[in-house]
N, C-alpha and C positions, 0 to 999 in steps of 0.2 A: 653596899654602895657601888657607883660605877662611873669611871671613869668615861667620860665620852669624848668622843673629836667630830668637829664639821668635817663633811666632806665635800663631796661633788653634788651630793642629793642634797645636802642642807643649803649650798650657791643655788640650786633650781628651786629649793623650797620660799628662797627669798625672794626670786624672780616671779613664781607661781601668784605668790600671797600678792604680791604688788599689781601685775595684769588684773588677779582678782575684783579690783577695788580698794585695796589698803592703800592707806600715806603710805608714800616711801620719804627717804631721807629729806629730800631735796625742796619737799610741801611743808604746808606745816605739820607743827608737830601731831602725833597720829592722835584723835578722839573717838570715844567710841560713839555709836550713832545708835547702838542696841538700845531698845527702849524696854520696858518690864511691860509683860502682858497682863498682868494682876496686879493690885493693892498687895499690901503686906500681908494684910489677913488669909491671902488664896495661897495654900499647897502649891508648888510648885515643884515635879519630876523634873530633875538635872542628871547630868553625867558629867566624872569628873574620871580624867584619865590620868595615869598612876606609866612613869616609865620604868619597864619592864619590874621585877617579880623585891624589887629591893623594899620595900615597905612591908613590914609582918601585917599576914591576917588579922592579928590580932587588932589593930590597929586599923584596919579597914573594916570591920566588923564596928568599929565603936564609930565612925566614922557613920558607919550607916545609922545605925540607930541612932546616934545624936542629932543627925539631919533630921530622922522620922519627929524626934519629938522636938526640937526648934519649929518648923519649918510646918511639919504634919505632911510632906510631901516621899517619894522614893530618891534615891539616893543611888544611880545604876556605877560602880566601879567598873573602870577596864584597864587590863596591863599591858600595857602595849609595849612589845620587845624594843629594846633602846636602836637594834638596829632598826625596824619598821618603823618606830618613831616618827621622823622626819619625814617621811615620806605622805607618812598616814597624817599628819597635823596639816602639809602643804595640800590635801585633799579635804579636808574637814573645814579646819578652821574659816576660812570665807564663808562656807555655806551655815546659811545660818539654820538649815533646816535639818544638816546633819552636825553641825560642832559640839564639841564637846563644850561644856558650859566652863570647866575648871580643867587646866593643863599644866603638867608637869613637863619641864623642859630640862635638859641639860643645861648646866650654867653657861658653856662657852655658846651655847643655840640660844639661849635668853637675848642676847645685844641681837640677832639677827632675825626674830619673830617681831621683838620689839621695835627695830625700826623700819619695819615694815605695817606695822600699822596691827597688828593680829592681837593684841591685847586691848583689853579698857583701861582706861586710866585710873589707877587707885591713890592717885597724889590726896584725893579728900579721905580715906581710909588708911593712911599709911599710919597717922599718932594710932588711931584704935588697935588697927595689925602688931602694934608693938615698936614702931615708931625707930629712935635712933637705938633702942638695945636689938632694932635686928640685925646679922651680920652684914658693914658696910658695904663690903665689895663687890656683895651679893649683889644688894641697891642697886649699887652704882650700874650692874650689870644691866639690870631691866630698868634702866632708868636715862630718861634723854632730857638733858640738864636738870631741870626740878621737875619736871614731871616723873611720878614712877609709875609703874607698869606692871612690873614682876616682881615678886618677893622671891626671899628664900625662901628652900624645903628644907632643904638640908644640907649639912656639910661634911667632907673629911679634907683630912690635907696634907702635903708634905711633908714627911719628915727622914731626919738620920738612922737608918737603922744599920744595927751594926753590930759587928762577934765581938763579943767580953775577950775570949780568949784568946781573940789574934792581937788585939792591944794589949791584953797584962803580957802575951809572949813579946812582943817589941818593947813593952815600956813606956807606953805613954797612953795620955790623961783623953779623956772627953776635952774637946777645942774649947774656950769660951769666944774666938772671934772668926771670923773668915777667913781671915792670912794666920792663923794658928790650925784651920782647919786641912789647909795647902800643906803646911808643917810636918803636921802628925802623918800625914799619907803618905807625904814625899819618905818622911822617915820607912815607916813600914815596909814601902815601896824599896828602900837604898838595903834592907835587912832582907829580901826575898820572903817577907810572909805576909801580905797582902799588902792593900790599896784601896782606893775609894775608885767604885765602879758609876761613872758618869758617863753614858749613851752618848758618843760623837750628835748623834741626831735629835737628843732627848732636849728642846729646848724648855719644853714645860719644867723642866728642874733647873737648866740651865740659867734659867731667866732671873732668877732669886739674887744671882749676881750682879746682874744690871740694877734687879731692884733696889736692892744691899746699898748699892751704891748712890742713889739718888734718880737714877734713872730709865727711863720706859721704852715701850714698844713704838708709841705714837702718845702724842700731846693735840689736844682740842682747843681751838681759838675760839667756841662760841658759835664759828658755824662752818668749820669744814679738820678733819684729820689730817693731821703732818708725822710721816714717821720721825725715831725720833733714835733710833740707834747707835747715828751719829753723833748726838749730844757725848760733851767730851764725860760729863757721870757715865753714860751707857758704854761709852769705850775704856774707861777705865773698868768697870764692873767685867765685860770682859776678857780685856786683860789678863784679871784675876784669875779668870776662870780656864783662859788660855793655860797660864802658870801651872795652874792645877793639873790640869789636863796631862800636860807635860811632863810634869814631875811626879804627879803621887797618883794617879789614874792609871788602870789596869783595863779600862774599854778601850772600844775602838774607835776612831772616827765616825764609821760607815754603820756603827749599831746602834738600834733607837730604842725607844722605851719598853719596847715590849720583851725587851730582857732582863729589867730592872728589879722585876718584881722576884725574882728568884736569884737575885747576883751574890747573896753572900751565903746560899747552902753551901756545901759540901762539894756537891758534884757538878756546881756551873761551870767554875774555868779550869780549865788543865794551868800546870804551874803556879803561878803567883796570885795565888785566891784573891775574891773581894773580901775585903774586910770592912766596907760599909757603900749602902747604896741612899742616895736620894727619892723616896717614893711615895704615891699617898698610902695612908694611914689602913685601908684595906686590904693592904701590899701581905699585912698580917696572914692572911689564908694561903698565900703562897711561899711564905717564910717561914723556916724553921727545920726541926730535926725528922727526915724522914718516916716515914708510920708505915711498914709494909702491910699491916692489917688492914689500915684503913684508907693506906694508898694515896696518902694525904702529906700534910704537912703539920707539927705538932709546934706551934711557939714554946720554946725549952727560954724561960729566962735566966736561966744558968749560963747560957751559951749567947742568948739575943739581947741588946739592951735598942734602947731608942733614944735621940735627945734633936732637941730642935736646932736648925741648924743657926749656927750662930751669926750675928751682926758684924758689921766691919767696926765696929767699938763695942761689941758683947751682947747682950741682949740677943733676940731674936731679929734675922733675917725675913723678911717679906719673899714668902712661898705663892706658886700657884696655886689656888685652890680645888676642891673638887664636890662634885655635889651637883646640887639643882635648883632651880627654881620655880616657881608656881604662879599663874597668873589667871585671867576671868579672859574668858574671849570676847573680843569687839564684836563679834558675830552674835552672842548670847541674847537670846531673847528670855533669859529668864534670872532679869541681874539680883531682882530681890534674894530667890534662892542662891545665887551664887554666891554673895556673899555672907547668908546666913554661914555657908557651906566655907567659905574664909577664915571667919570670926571662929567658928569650931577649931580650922587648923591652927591658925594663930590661937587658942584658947591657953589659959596654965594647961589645962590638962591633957591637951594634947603634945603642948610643948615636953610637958614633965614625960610624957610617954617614948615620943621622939626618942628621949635623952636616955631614957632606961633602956629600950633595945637598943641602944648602941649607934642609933644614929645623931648625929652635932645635929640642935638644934637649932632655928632660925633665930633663936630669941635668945642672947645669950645672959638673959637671969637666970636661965636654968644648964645652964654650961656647968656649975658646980654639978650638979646631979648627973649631966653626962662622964665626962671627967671622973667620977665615983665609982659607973660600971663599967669598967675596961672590964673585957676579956680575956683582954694579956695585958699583961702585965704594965700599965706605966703608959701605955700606947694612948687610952686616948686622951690623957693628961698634956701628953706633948700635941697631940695633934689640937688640942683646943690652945695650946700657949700658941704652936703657928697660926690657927688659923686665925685667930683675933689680929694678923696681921698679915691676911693672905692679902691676891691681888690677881685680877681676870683680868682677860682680854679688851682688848678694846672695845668699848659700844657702838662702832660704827659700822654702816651699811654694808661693807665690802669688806669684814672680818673675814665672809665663809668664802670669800673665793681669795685669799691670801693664806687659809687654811689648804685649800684645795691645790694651791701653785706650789704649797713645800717653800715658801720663801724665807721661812725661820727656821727647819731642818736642812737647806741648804750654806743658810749659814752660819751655822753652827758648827756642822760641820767645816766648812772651810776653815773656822776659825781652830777647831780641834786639828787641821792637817796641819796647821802652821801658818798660816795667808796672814798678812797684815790687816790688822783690826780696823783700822781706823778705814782704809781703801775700800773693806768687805762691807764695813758698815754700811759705806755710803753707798754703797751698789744698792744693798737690800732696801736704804730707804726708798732710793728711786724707785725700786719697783714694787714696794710697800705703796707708795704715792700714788702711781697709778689705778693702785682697784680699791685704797682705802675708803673711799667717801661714793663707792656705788656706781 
């Protein structure tokens, strides 16, 4: 799996697709105009492009031949590196003479394809695709009010990962709430044997605290985005996290996420180790006991455990999710095969497949089955408890250039230096404001 972020090419890919020809926000809602060059009965050669190498062979092999015999047509795969990605879809996708018939997107690029007009609409296909057992937030992502657009592909998601042994050495339990999770850190934290290691910059984890609390990034009135940070839930949720920060936290303000993934080895921090970090559920490969043979990293659950991070009344907290999404291009001139080539993914058996190599799958009737092959230990048990209650970004037009401006790692940080919550918020709504609606 893989984590991805907009950037500055994913704000141009949104401007590209729009000059193209696509609705933008601002029209109506995006249709697709693709018409099928054949009846049912005609073979139809599609291409369906796969972001970068995270899908098994195996699985794209069955992929083909299932298309040969539905369809009677080819089935061309292509992996396109997550960095080229964006780049490559803002070149393709308009053209109908080069698109790819079926595209995989990252989840936080799904709200910025989609309302730019670059998908079909599959609102009349969505009960077939698997309807409301697919993952909500996914939907919600490719999806502009009741029209949807993108589905899931796949998911992984947030979770606590954390040393057994630096908690039995302090003495204390797995948190059941949010304010017991502040608790236990501070405690470890007050004994000099570790902490919970939280990225000054990392709001993608950060965020679960606003969510926790009832509140968001930005709120939608039906026809335009309002940030929403300022809401007195989102200022309490940070607060908390302020608290956190403060007291049982072992990061910095000024370090972001791409330290997360290795915070509670061994050899991360001089002094006062992490003894748990917030991260997705892939986090696994770079977690755990050194391997000099194999230069790697070995999950010891002797040593590792994981548990979801808790609710501000127990239960599960609302994480950001991570993964992808899938949708038919607006551009497709060959909608019969695409969604023969749909109905396959969404099928039981590719679902049931999905779920066995270890990727969350779209459909969560077969969540029991993924849940069952963890590879480590326990890991994707919890990562399916969060993510049945994960939560993406905004779906609106001017998400990728609010990604691009740093204006929720800007403050974040401020808030991790100590800045007043309530002041900081409102700054970043105002200029949340400015670029949210395109």
């Amino acid at each position: 799996m893989k984590k991805t972020m907009l950037s500055a090419t994913a704000f141009a890919a949104a401007g590209a697709l729009a000059l193209a020809g696509c609705s933008s926000a601002g029209d109506d809602e995006p249709t697709s105009t693709a018409t099928s060059t054949s009846d049912e009965s005609t073979p139809q050669d599609i291409t369906l492009w796969l972001a970068g190498t995270d899908t098994p062979d195996a699985l794209i092999d069955y992929l083909k031949t299932e298309y040969a015999d539905v369809n009677g047509g080819s089935l061309t795969v292509e992996q396109i590196g997550w960095g080229d990605l964006i780049s490559s879809l803002t070149t393709a996708l308009p053209d109908s003479a080069n698109t790819p018939d079926v595209a995989e997107v990252g989840n936080t690029q799904a709200a910025t394809f989609t309302t730019v007009g670059a998908f079909m609409d599959l609102t009349d296909y969505y009960d077939e695709l698997g309807g409301d057992s697919l993952l909500p937030g996914f939907v919600e992502a490719g999806s502009i009010g009741d029209q949807v657009y993108a589905l899931p592909y796949y998911f992984g998601s947030r979770a606590v990962f954390y040393r057994k042994d630096i908690y039995a050495a302090a003495g204390v339990e797995v948190p059941s709430t949010l304010a017991e999770y502040t608790e236990v850190n501070a405690a470890m934290k007050d004994q000099g044997v570790g902490g919970a290691y939280l990225a000054g910059r990392d709001w993608r984890s950060g965020i679960s605290w606003i969510f926790a609390n009832g509140g968001d990034i930005a709120t939608y009135d039906g026809s335009s985005w309002t940030g929403s940070l300022s809401s007195p839930e989102s200022i309490e949720g940070m607060e908390q996290w302020q608290t956190l920060f403060q007291t049982g936290n072992v990061a910095q303000p000024t370090d972001d996420d791409t330290t997360t993934y290795s915070a509670i080895n061994d050899e991360f921090l001089p002094g006062t180790p992490a003894s748990s970090t917030l991260a997705p559920s892939w986090a696994t490969w770079t977690l755990g006991d050194y391997d000099e043979e194999t230069e790697g990293y070995v999950w010891n659950p002797e040593t590792f455990g994981v548990y979801a991070l808790p609710g501000v009344d127990g239960g599960t907290a609302p994480v950001f999710a991570g993964g992808s999404n899938i949708g038919v291009s607006a551009a497709t001139q060959n909608v019969e095969g695409s969604m023969d080539l749909m109905r396959i993914i969404f099928s039981d058996e590719y679902q049931t497949m999905l779920a066995e190599n270890g990727m969350g799958p779209a459909n969560l009737d077969f969540a029991d089955i993924y849940a069952e092959n963890s590879y480590f230990e326990g890991v994707n048990a919890v990562a399916l408890e969060a993510a049945s209650n994960a939560k993406l970004t905004p779906a609106a037009a001017g998400w990728a250039s609010i990604e691009e401006a740093g204006i929720m790692e800007d403050y974040f940080q401020a808030v991790a230096e100590g800045g007043d919550v309530a002041a900081l918020a409102a700054e970043a709504d105002a200029k949340i404001n400015e670029l949210i609606n395109g």
